[in-house]
C-alpha positions in Angstrom: -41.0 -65.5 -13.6 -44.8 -64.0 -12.7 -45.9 -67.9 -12.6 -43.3 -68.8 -10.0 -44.5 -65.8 -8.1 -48.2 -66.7 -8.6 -47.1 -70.5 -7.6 -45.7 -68.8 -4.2 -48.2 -66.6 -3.7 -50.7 -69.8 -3.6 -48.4 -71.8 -1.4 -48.1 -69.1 1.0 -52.5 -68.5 0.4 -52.5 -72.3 1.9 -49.9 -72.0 4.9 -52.2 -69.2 5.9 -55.3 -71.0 5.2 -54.1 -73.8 7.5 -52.8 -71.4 10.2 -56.1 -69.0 10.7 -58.3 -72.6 10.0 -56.7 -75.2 12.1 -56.5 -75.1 15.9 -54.0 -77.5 15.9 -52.2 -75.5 13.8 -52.1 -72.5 16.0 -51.2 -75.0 18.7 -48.2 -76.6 17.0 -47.2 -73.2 16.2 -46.9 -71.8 19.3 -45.6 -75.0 20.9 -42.9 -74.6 18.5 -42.2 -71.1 18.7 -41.5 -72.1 22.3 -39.2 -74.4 21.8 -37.0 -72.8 19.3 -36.6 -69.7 21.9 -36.0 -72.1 24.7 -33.0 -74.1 22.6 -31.9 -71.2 21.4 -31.7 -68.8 24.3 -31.8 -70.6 27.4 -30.2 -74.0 26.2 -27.9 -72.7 23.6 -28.1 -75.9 21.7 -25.4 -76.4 19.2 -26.4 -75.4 15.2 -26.5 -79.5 14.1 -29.2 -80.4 17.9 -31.3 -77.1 16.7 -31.3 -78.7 12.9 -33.0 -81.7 14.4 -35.2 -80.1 16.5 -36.2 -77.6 13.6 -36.8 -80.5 11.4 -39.3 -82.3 14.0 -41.1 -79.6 14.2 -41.5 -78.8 10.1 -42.5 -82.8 9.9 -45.3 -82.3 12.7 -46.2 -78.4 10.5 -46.4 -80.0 7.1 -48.1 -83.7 8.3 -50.6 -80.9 10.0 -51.2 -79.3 6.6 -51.5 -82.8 4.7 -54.2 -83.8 6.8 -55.8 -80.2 6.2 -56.0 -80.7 2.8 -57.2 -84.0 2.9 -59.7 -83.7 5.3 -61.0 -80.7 2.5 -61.0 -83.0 -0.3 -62.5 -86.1 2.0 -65.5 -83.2 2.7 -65.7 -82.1 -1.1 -66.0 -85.5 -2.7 -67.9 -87.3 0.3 -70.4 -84.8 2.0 -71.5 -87.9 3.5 -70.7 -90.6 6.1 -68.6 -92.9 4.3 -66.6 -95.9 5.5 -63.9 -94.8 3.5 -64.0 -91.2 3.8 -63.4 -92.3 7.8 -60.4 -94.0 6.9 -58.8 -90.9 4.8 -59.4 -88.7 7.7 -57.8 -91.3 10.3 -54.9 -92.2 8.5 -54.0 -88.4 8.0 -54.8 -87.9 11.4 -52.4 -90.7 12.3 -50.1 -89.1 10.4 -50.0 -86.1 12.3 -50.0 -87.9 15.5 -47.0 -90.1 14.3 -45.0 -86.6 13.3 -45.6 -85.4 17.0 -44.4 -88.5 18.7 -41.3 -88.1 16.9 -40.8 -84.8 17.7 -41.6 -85.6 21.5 -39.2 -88.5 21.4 -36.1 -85.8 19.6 -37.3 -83.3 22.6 -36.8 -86.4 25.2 -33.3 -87.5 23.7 -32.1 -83.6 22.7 -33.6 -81.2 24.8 -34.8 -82.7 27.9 -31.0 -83.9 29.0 -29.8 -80.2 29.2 -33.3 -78.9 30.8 -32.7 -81.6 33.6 -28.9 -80.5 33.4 -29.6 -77.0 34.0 -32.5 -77.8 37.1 -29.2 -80.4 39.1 -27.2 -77.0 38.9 
């Protein structure tokens, strides 16, 4: 039982590494914070809509952390410029950008219909 709780403890260590590290972190967070309030209060987007929209926004969170961790490694195993070490850090960047057009494109099809519903009123 104290190794699970250890095993937390570093999990929740690295979520707060990557929030207090990473700008784009912060940024994600508070886009997302903003969103949730704004389908939840102003929108009131049904439970299964929210559950999309919740799970965009954990993909873009956890793509964000992936590439945090492997730009460290990239930096710890290749101080240098390296070809490859460039690639690592693209990819996982591409990753991150890929998890945000997805979550623009489930904004666009879930939440921008009601916004533009509630502005025709």
């Amino acid at each position: 039982m104290l190794r699970l709780l250890k095993s937390f403890g570093w999990a929740i260590s690295g979520i707060r590494y990557g929030f207090v590290t990473q700008t784009n972190m912060k940024i994600h967070l508070a886009v997302a914070v903003a969103v949730i309030l704004v389908c939840t209060r102003l929108l009131g987007m049904p439970p299964f809509e929210l559950a999309v929209v919740v799970l965009a926004i954990f993909l873009v969170l956890v793509a964000e952390m992936f590439n945090t961790a492997i730009e460290a490694l990239v930096d710890l195993y290749s101080p240098g410029r390296h070809p490859l070490a460039k690639t690592a850090k693209d990819v996982a960047a591409g990753a991150v950008l890929l998890a945000a057009l997805n979550a623009v494109l489930v904004a666009y099809f879930l939440i921008w219909p009601r916004i533009k519903d509630l502005m025709e009123r």
